[in-house]
C-alpha positions as CSV (number, residue, x, y, z in Angstrom):
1,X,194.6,10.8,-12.7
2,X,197.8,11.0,-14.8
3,X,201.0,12.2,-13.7
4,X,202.1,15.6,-13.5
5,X,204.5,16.5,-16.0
6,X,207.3,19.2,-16.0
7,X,208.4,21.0,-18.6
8,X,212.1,21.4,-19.1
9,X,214.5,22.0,-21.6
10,X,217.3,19.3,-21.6
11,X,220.3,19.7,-24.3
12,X,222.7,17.0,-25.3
13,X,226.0,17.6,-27.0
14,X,226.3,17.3,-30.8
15,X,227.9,13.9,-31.9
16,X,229.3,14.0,-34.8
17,X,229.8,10.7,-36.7
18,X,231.9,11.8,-40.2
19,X,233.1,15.0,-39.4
20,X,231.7,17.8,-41.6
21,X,229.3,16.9,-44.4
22,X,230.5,17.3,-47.7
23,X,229.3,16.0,-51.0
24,X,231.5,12.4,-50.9
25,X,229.8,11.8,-47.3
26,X,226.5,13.0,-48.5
27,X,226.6,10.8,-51.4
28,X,227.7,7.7,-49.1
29,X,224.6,8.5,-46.8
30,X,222.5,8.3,-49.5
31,X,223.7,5.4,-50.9
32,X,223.5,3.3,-47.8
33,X,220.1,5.2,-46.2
34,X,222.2,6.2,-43.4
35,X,222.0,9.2,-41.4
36,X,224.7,12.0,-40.4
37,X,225.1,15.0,-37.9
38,X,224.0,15.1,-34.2
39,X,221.8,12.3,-31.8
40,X,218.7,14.2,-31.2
41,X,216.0,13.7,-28.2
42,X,212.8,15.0,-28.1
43,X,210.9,17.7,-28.3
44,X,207.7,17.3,-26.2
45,X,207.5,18.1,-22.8
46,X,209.6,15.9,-20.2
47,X,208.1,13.7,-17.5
48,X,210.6,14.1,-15.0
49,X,208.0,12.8,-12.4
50,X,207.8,9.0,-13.7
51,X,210.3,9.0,-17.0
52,X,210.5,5.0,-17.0
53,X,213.8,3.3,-17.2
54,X,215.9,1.7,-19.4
55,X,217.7,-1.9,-18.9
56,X,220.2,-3.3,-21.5
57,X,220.4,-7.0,-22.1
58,X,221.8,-10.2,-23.5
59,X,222.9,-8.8,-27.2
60,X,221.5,-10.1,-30.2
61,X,224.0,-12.9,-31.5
62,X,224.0,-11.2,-34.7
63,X,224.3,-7.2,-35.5
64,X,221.2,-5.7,-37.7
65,X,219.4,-3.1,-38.2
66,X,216.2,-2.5,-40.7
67,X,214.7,-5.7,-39.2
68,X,210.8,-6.6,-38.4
69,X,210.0,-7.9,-35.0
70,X,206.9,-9.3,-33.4
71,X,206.1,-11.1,-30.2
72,X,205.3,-14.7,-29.8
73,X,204.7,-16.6,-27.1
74,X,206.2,-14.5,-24.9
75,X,209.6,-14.1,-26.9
76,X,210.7,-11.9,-29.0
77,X,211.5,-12.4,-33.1
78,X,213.8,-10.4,-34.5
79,X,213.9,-11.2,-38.8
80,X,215.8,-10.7,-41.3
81,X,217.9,-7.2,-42.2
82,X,221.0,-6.0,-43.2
83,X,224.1,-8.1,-41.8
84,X,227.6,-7.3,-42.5
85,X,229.0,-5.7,-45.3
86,X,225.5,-4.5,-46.6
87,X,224.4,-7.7,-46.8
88,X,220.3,-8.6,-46.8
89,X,219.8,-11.5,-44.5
90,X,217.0,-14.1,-43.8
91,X,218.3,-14.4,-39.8
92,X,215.7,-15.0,-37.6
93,X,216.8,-15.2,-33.9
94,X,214.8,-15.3,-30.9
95,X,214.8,-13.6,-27.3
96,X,213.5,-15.1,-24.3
97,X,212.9,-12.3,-21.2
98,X,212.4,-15.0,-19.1
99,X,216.1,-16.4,-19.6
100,X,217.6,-13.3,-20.8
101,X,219.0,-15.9,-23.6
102,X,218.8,-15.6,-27.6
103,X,218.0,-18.9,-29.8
104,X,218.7,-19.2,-34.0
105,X,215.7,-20.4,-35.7
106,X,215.0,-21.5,-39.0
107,X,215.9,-18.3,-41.8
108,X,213.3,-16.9,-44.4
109,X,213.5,-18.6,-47.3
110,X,214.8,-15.6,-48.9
111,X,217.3,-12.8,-47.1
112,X,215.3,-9.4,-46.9
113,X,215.7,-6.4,-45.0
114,X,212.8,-3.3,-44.4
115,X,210.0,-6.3,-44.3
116,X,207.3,-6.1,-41.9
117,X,206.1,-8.5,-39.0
118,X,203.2,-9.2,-36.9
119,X,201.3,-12.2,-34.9
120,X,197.5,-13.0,-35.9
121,X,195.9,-15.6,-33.4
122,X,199.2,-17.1,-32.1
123,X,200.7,-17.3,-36.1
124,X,203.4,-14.9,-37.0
125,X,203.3,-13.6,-40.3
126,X,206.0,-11.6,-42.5
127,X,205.4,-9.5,-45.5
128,X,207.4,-7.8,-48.2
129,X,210.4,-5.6,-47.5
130,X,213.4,-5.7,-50.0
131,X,216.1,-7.7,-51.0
132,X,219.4,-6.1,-52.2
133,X,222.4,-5.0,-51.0
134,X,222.7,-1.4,-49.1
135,X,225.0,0.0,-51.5
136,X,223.4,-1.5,-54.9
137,X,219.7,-1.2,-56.5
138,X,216.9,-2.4,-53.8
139,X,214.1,-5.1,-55.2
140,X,210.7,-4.2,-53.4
141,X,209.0,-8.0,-52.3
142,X,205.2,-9.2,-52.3
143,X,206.9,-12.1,-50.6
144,X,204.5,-13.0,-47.4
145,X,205.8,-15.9,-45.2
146,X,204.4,-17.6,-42.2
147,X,206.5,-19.3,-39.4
148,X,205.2,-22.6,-38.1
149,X,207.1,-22.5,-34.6
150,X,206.2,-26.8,-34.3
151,X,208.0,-27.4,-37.6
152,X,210.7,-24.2,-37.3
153,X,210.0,-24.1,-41.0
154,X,208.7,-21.1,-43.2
155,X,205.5,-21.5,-45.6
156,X,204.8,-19.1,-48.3
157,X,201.4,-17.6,-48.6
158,X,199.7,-15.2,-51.0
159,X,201.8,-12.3,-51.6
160,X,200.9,-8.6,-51.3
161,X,199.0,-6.9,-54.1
162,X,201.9,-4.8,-54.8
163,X,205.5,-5.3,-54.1
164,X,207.0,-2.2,-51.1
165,X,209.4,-2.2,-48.8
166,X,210.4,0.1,-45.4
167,X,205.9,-0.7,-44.8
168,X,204.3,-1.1,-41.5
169,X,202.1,-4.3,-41.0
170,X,199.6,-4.4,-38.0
171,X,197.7,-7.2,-36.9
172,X,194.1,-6.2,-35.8
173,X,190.6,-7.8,-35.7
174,X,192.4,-11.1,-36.9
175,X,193.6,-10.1,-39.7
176,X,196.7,-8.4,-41.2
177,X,197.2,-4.8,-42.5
178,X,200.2,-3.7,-44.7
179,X,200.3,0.0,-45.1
180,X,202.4,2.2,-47.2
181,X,206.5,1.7,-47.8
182,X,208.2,2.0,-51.3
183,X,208.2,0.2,-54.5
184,X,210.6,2.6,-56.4
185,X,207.8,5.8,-54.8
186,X,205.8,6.0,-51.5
187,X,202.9,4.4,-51.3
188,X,199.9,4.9,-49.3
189,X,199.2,1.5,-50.2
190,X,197.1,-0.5,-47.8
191,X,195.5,-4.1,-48.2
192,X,194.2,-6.5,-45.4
193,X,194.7,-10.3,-45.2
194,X,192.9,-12.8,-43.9
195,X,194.6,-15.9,-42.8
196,X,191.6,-18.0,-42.9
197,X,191.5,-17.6,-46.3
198,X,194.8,-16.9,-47.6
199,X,193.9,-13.4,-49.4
200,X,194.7,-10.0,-49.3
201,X,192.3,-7.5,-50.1
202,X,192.5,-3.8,-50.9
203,X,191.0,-1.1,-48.4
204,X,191.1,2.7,-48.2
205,X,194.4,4.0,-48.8
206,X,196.5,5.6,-46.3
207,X,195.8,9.5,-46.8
208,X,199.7,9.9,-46.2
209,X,202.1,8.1,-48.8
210,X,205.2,7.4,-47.0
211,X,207.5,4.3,-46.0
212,X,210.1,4.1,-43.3
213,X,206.7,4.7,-40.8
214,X,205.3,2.8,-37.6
215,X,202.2,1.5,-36.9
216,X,200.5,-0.3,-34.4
217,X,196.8,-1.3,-33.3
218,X,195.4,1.0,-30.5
219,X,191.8,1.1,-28.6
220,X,190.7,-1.1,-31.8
221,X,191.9,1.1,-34.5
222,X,194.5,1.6,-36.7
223,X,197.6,4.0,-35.9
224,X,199.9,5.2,-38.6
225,X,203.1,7.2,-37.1
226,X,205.8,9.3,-38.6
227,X,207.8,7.9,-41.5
228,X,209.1,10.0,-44.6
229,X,208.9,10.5,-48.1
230,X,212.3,10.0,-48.8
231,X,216.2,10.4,-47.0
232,X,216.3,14.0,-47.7
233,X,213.0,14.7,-48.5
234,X,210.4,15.6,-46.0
235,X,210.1,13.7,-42.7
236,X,206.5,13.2,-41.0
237,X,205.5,13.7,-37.7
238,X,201.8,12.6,-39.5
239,X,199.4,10.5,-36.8
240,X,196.6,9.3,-39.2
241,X,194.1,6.6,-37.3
242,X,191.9,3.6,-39.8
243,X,189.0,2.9,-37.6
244,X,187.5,-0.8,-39.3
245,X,184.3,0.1,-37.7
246,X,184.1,3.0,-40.5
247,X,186.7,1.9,-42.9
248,X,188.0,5.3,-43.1
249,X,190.8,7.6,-41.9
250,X,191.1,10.5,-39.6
251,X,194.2,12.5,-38.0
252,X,195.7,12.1,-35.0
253,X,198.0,14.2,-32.6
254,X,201.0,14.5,-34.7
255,X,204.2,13.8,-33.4
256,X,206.3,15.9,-31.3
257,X,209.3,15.2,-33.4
258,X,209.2,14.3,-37.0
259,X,211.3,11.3,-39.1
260,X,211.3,8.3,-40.3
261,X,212.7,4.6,-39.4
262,X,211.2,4.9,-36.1
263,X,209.7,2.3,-34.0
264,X,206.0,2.5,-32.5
265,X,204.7,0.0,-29.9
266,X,201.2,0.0,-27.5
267,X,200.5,-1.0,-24.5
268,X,197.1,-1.6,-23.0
269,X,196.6,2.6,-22.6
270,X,199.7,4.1,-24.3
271,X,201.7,4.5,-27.5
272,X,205.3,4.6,-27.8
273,X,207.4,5.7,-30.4
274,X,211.1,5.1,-30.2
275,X,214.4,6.4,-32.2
276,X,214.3,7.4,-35.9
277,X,216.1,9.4,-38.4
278,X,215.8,12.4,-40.5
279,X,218.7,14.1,-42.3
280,X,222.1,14.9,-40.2
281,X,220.1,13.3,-36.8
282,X,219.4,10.0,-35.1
283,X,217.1,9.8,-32.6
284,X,216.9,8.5,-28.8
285,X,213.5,10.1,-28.4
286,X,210.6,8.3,-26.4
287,X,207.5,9.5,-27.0
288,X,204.4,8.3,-25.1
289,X,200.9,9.3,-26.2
290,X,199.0,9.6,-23.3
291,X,195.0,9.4,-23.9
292,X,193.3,11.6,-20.9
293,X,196.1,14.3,-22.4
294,X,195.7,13.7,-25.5
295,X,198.9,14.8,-26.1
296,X,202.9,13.2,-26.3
297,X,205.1,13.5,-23.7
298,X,209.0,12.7,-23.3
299,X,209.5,9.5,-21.5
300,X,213.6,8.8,-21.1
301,X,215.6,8.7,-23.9
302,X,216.9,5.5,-25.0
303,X,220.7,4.4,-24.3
304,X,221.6,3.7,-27.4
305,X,219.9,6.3,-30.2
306,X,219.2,4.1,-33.6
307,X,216.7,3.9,-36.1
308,X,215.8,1.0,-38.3
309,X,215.3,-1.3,-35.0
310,X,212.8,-3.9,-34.3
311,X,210.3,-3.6,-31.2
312,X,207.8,-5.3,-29.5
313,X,206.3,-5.8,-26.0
314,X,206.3,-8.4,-23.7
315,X,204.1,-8.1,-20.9
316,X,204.4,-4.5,-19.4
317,X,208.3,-4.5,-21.1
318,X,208.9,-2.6,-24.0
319,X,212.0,-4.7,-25.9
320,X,213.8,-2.6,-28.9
321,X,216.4,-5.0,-30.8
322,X,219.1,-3.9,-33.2
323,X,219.2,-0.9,-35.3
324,X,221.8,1.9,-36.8
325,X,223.3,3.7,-34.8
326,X,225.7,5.8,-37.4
327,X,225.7,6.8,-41.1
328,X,225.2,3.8,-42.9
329,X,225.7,0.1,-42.1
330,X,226.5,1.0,-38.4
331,X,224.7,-1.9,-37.3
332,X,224.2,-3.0,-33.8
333,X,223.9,-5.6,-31.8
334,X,221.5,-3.8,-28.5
335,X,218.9,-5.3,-26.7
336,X,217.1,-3.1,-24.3
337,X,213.9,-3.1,-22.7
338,X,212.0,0.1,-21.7
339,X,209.7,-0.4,-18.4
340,X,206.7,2.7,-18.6
């Protein structure tokens, strides 16, 4: 039986980062991929019944945002990004719930920012992203790296089929899908790799091109979530589903709320998908996609709105890790964990 949810309409005050847009501030936006205007919730109905709560935590040792993240071994990995000043880093540092303390391990052999993480079979596994500063021309990678946690060493593997950055990468079935992001365009790029063999292969493309999406693997399936196809262009609320079983696509329930530079995460029977951006807004919204429903509802908003921040879950904990929170290089150094 799910839990009764009540519909209400809750409003928060406009925050205004840069005072009125103009063309100079629009201009900066642009130029960094930042964001301007108000921080915006949700739109889906509220669950005032069982909302979940928020806890913040020991911050990240060093401010980010646009980072990867992935779970391993019961910590949390938090790579790569822009650092100060713009700057594309290789940091990878590592938070352990159990201690509430953050380690420094070895960097990626190359600073990037927008790449994409996840864990196949107790290996963790990093692919493309960009390097570049924030203010200056972005490179889109093919780089794929994997972290051998004995060693706290990096190895390169075969690289993507085609450079992107701002993708999502999912592990499922043992292997590793990398769909959509930008090499100079969106892409609805998606190839699969194997790790037992080192080689990335192409299937079905995504129907949606976008970058700046989430994904994550759900009831043994594929779940591609929000994203955009560009700063001021149009922002997705777009659910589309790869089921391996039929190597094909179908659509999901869209999002409530659409934008892009959110972060998605599942749990055993839910989906969550967490901040954003979209033109003048950044998001606290916390959207959980219940199955029996099959519909999203408003869980509570996080305490500190961002988009661009890494996320991943630790037993029944949702952990979300850096981010912007303001136009531009407004990084941050939060860590907060969500409990359903």
């Amino acid at each position: 039986m799910t839990n009764p949810v009540i519909v209400i309409r809750r409003t928060q005050p406009n925050r205004t980062f840069l005072g009125p847009p103009t063309l100079l501030t629009m201009l900066a936006a642009l130029a960094t991929m930042g964001c301007v205007g108000r921080t915006t919730d949700t739109s889906a109905p509220l669950d005032i019944r069982s909302p979940g709560t928020w806890t913040a935590l020991a911050p990240m040792p060093t401010a980010r945002q646009e980072v990867a993240a992935a779970a391993l071994g019961g910590r949390v990995f938090v790579i790569g990004g822009f650092g100060a000043n713009g700057e594309a880093v290789g940091t990878v540092e590592v938070y352990d719930p159990a201690t509430d303390r953050w380690e420094t391990r070895a960097p990626l052999p190359a600073p990037t920012h927008h790449p994409g993480a996840a864990v196949v079979n107790g290996r963790l596994f990093v692919a493309g992203g960009y390097s570049g500063r924030a203010i200056l021309r972005w490179t889109p990678l093919a780089t794929v790296y994997e972290y051998d946690e004995a060693r706290n060493s990096w190895a390169t593997r075969a690289p993507l089929g085609s450079p992107r950055g701002a993708l999502a990468v999912v592990a499922l079935g043992g292997r590793l899908h990398a769909i959509g992001g930008s090499n100079g365009q969106v892409t609805g790029a998606h190839e699969v790799y194997d790790p037992e063999t080192d080689r990335w292969t192409e299937a079905p493309a995504m129907p949606t091109a976008r970058d700046h999406l989430a994904a994550v693997a759900f009831q043994g399936r594929l779940w591609a979530l929000g994203g955009r196809e560009s700063f001021l262009g149009k922002q997705y609320a777009t659910v589309e589903v790869y089921d391996p079983a039929t190597n094909g696509w179908s659509t999901g329930t869209p999002l409530p709320t659409a934008r892009g530079g959110l972060a998605a995460v599942a749990l055993a029977d839910r989906v969550f998908a967490l901040g954003g951006e979209a033109p003048l807004r950044i998001f606290s919204a916390n959207e959980m996609y219940e199955i029996a429903g099959n519909r999203w509802i408003g869980k509570e908003p996080m305490r500190t709105p961002r988009h661009g921040a890494g996320a991943a879950a630790v037993g029944d904990r949702i952990y979300v890790v850096g981010g912007g929170t303001e136009p531009g290089l407004a990084r941050t150094d939060a860590n907060e964990a969500y409990t359903p």
